[in-house]
Structures are given as C-alpha cells and as structure tokens.
C-alpha positions in Angstrom: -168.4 67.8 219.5 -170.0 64.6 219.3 -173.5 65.9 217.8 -171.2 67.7 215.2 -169.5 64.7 214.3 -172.9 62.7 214.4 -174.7 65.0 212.6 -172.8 64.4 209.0 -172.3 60.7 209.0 -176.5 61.5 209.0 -176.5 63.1 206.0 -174.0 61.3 204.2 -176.0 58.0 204.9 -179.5 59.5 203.7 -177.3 60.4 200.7 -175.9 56.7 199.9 -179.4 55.6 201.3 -181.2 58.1 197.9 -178.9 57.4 195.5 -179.1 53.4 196.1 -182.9 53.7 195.8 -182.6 55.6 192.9 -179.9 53.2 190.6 -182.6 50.5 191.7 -185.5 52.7 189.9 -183.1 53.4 186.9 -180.6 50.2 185.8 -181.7 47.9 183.3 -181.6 43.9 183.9 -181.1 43.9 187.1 -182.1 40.7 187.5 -179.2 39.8 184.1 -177.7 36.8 186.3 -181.0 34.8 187.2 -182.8 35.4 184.0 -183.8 32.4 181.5 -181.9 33.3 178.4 -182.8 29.7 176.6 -186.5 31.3 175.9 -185.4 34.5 173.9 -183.5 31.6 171.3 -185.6 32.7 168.2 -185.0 34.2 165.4 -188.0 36.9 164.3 -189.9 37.0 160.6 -191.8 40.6 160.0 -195.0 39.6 159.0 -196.7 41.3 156.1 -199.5 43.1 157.0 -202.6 45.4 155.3 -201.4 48.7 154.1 -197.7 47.5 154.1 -195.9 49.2 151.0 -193.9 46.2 149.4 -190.8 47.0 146.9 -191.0 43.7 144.3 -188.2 43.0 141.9 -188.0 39.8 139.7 -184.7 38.8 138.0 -184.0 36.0 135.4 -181.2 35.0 133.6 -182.4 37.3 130.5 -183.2 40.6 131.4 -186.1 41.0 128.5 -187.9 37.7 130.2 -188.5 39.4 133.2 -189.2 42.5 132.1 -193.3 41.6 132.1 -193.4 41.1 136.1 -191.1 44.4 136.7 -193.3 47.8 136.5 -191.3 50.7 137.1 -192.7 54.2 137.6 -193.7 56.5 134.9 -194.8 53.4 132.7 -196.8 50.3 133.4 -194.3 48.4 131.6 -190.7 48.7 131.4 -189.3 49.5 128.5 -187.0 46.8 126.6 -184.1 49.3 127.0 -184.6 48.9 130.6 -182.1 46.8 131.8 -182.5 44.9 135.6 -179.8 47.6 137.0 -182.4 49.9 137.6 -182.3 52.3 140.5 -184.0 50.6 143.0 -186.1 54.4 143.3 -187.6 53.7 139.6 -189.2 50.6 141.0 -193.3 50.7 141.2 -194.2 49.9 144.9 -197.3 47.7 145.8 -199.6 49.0 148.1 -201.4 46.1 150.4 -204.8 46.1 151.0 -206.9 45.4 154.1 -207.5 41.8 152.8 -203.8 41.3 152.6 -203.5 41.2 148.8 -201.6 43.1 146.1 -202.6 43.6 142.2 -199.5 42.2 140.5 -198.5 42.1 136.7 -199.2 39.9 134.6 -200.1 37.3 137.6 -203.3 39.5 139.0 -204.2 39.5 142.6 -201.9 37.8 144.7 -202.5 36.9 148.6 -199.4 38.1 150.5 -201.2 39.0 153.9 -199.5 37.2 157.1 -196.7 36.0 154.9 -192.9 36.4 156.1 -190.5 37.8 153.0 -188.7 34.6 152.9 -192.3 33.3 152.1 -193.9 35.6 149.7 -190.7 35.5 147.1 -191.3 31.9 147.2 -195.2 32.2 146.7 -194.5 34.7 143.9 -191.9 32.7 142.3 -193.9 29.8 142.2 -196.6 31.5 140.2 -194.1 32.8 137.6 -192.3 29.8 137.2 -195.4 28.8 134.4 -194.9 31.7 132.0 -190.8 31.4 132.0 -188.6 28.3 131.1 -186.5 26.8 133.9 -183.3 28.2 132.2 -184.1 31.9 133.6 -183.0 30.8 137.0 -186.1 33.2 138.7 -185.3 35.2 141.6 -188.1 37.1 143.4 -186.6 40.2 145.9 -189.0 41.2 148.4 -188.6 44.1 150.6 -191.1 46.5 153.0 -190.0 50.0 152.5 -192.4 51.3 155.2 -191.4 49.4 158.6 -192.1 52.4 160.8 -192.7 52.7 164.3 -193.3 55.3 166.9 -191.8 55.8 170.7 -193.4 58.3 172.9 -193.8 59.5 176.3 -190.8 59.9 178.9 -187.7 59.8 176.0 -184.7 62.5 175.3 -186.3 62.6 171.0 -189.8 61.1 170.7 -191.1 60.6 167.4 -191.9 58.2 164.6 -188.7 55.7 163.1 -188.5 53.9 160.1 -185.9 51.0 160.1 -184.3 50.0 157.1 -183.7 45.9 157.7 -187.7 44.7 158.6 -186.3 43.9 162.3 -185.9 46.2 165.6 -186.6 45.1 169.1 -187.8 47.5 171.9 -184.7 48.5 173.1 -183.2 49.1 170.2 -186.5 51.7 169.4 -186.1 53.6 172.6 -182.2 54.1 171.6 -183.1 55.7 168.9 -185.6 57.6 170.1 -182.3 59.0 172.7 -183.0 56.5 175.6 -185.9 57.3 178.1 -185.0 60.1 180.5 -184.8 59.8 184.3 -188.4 60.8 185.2 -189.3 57.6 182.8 -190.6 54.5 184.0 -188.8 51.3 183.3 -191.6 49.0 184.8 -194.5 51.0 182.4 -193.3 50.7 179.0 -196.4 50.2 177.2 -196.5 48.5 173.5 -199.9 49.6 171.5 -200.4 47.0 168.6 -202.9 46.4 166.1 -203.2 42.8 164.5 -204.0 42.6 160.7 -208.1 43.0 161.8 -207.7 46.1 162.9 -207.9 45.1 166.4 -205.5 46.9 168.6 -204.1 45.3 171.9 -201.6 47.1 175.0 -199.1 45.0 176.7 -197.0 46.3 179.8 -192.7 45.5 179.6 -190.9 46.5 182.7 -186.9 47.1 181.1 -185.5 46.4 184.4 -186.1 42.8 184.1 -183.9 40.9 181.8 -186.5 38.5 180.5 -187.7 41.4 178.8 -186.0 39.1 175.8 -188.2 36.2 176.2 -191.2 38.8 175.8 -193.2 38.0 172.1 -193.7 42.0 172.2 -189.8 42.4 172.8 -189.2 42.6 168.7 -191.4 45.6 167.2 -193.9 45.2 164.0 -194.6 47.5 162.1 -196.6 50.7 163.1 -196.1 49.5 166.6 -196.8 52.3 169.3 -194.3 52.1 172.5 -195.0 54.8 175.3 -192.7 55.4 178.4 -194.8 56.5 181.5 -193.7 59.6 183.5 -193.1 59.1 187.1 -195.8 60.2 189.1 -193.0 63.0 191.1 -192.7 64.2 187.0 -196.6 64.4 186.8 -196.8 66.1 189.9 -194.3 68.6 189.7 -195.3 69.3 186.0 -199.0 69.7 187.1 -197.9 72.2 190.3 -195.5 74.1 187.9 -198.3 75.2 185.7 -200.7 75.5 188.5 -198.2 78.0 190.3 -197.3 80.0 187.1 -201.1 80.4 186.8 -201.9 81.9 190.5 -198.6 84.0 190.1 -200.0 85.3 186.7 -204.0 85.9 188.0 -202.3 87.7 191.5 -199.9 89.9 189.3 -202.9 91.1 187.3 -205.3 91.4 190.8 -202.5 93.5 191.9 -202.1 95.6 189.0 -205.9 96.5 189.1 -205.7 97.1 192.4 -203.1 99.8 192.1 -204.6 101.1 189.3 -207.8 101.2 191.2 -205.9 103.1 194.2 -203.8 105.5 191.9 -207.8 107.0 190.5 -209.0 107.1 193.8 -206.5 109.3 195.5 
C-alpha cells in the first residue's frame, strides 16, 4: 500500500519539477524587478541610410511657390493646377544613394545620409529658404516609406515587415511576426545589421532578461535581420525525423525488391 501511495507523489513531483524548468526556459523578464530601467530613458531617431526611399513634400503659404521643389509622378514638374492636396501616392519618391545623397529639384544634390527626419526637413528647408520670401512660411515633410525588416528562425509567421511610423523595437518585430514558438530560444535572438558602409555586424539579445531595453540593438533599423535559434531537442528531433522517414522509405523499397525478387524465383 505504501509503494502505491509513494509511487504517484513521484510522478506528480517530476511533473511540477518539468514544468518549472520549462516556464524558466520560456517567460520573458524574469529578472523585471532587479532590472535598471533609468538606462532604457531615450527616445530613438531612425537614421537615414543608403538606398532608403524618402517621400519629400514642401508646403508654403502659396501653393504655386512651392510648386518648383514638389515633383510628382508622371511629370518632372507639377502642373500649376496641381494644388498641395495631392494624394500623397502622386508624390515622386527619392531614391538614396550609397554616398547618402539624393538629386533634388531645383536645389541639386543634397547630403541626407546619417541624418534623423527631424534633421533633414530642417537641412532642406534651409536651402530653400533663398529662392522663397519669408512670407511662405516653408514647411519641409519628410518621410521613409521603406522601413522594412525581417524576423526569421523559431516564430509562429516568419517573414519580412514594413512599419509605417520609422520606429519598432525587437519585441514589437517578433509580435508581429506571431511571437516565437516554444522550441525558440529566448537567450539566442540574434540581430544581423549592416551600417551605412556596407559592413554588417551580429549581436546576441537574450528576451528573458529585462534589460533587454537598455540594449542599443533593442529598437530595429531599417533592413535589420532578427533570427530566433531552435532549441537544440527541435534540431534533433527535426534531424532524426527526416533521418527515420529516409531508412523507413529505403527498407520499404529493399523489401519490395526482395519480394519481387522471390515471387520470379518460385
């Protein structure tokens, strides 16, 4: 009676034993109430970069003064029936090149490489200022209509992402890419970045730490790579799954001859 008794309050603490292990593996912050939050207190600029596509719209007070500066597509002008209510589609995009500048009207070749948004309407705004009088009231909109990224690896929906508002941070990427599944590692998230040289660079985040925040690679640039490692148990079982599909197919076919073989014989 008393081994029967024993043997249950066995299992039922190997049970609590696995499933404690495994919430450890799988919860994010764990570590929520000792973590530093006064370092993630920043607020992040997207940086533009070469081969960002840029949308660039310039207002003034009289539509027909700005008109010059605004190409839409279809015309290298505007037309002055145009108004500055345009579709926002009908606007010519400027493709950045790998020396960081852009070929815009009227003002030629313009240096917008490394420069937040905040900081190239500025730039731009200052070089118009010269052709318009102060009346106009300039305003230069900037936008980046390519901010894309990709999430692969151990996810429910891997794939590439384009965000509309220039800002995403790593966990925000891996919710849209349906959250990592349960054979992903949260210690070997991996971000693959390349700097506006061409130079590309992998850094390691571990989601189960909540200083994850503080991390410069916590907010995502553009065409930023993030990969979730499978657990080696997913590797494993993935790699024996094949590998026993593949002997049960050969043996099935040795068998088959061999029948066949038999069958002729008799």
């Amino acid at each position: 009676m008393k081994k029967i008794v024993v043997f249950p309050l066995f299992i039922f603490s190997f049970l609590l034993f696995i499933s404690c292990g495994s919430t450890k593996r799988v919860a994010y912050f764990q570590n929520h109430d000792k973590a530093d939050m006064a370092l993630s207190v920043r607020l992040y600029d997207a940086r533009i970069m070469p081969k960002d596509v840029l949308q660039i719209q310039v207002f003034t007070m009289t539509p027909e003064a700005s008109e010059p500066f605004n190409l839409m597509k279809g015309s290298m002008m505007s037309s002055s029936s145009q108004s500055q209510n345009q579709n926002q589609n009908s606007v010519y995009n400027y493709l950045v090149d790998n020396d960081g500048n852009i070929v815009f009207p009227v003002l030629g070749t313009l240096h917008l490489g490394g420069m937040s948004k905040n900081e190239a309407e500025a730039f731009i705004k200052s070089k118009i200022a010269p052709y318009l009088s102060a009346e106009e009231n300039v305003v230069v909109h900037v936008r980046m209509i390519n901010y894309k990224y990709s999430v692969l690896g151990e996810v429910n929906h891997p794939g590439m992402f384009t965000t509309q508002n220039e800002k995403i941070n790593i966990l925000e990427a891996i919710a849209q890419a349906g959250d990592l599944t349960l054979y992903g590692e949260r210690d070997k998230i991996f971000v693959i970045r390349e700097d506006s040289t061409g130079r590309k660079e992998y850094h390691q985040l571990n989601i189960n730490d909540a200083n994850i925040v503080s991390s410069p690679y916590y907010y995502l640039q553009q065409n930023d790579i993030v990969y979730v490692e499978p657990q080696k148990s997913k590797a494993r079982s993935s790699y024996f799954s094949t590998s026993t599909g593949m002997w049960f197919t050969m043996t099935s076919m040795l068998m088959s001859v061999a029948t066949f073989i038999l069958a002729i014989t008799k």
